[in-house]
N, C-alpha and C positions, 0 to 999 in steps of 0.2 A: 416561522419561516424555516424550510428546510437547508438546511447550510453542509456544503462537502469541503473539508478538509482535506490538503497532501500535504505529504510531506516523505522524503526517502525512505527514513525507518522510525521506529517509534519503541516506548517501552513494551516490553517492561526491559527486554533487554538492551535499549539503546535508549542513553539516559543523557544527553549531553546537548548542546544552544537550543537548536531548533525544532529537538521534540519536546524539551520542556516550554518554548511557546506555545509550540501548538496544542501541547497540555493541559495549557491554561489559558487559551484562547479560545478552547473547546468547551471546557469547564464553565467559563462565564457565559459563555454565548447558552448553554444549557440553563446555566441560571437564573438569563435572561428570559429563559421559554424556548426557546428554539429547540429546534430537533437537527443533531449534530453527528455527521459521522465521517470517519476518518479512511484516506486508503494509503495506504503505505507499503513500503518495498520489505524486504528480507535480503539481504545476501549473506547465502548458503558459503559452504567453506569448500562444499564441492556439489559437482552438477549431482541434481536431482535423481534418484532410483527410478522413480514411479514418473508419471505423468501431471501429478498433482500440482498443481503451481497458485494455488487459492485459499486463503481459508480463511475464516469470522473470528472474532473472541471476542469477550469484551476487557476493558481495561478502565477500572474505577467508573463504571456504569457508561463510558463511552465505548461507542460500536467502531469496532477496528475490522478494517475490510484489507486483507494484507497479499502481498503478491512478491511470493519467493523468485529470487534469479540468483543466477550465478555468471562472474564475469567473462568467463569461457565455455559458456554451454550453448548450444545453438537452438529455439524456442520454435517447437513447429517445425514448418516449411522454411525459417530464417536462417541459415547457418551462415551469416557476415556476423561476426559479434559485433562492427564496429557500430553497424545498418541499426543494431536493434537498441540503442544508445540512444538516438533519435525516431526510430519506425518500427516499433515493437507491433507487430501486426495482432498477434495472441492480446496482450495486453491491450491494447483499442478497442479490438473486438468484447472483451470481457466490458469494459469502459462503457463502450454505447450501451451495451443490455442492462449494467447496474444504474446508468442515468435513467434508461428507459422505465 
């Protein structure tokens, strides 16, 4: 079965409750056979240079699918920070293609 994991942030640099379940909810569920990948946030310390806001790695042989933000940066056509807390349109949009 293929299985999608979230969670906010993840390691290797965020090590604390709920990425170490999902660490080892991922781990076992691969254990089990399953094909297991994860998408998680990043919060930058300041808004982004470039336009980049995606990227892969993997982390103890699980697929990490990660999406930088920053809490005062405006994303696209979005400039309400508050808007994109709950209606991040960029991030949906990436969402439907990676389900796809």
């Amino acid at each position: 079965m293929r299985i999608l994991l979230t969670v906010h942030q993840f390691f290797p640099e965020h090590t604390t409750g709920t990425e170490v379940l999902t660490f080892q909810v991922a781990r076992e569920l691969v254990r089990l056979g399953h094909e297991v990948r994860i998408v998680t946030g990043y919060p930058l310390k300041r808004a982004p240079d470039s336009g980049v806001r995606f990227d892969r790695y993997d982390y103890q042989g699980l697929s990490i699918e990660r999406y930088f933000h920053h809490e005062s940066a405006p994303v696209g056509d979005q400039s309400n920070i508050a808007e994109l807390e709950y209606d991040n349109r960029m991030f949906a949009d990436w969402l439907r293609g990676f389900l796809d």
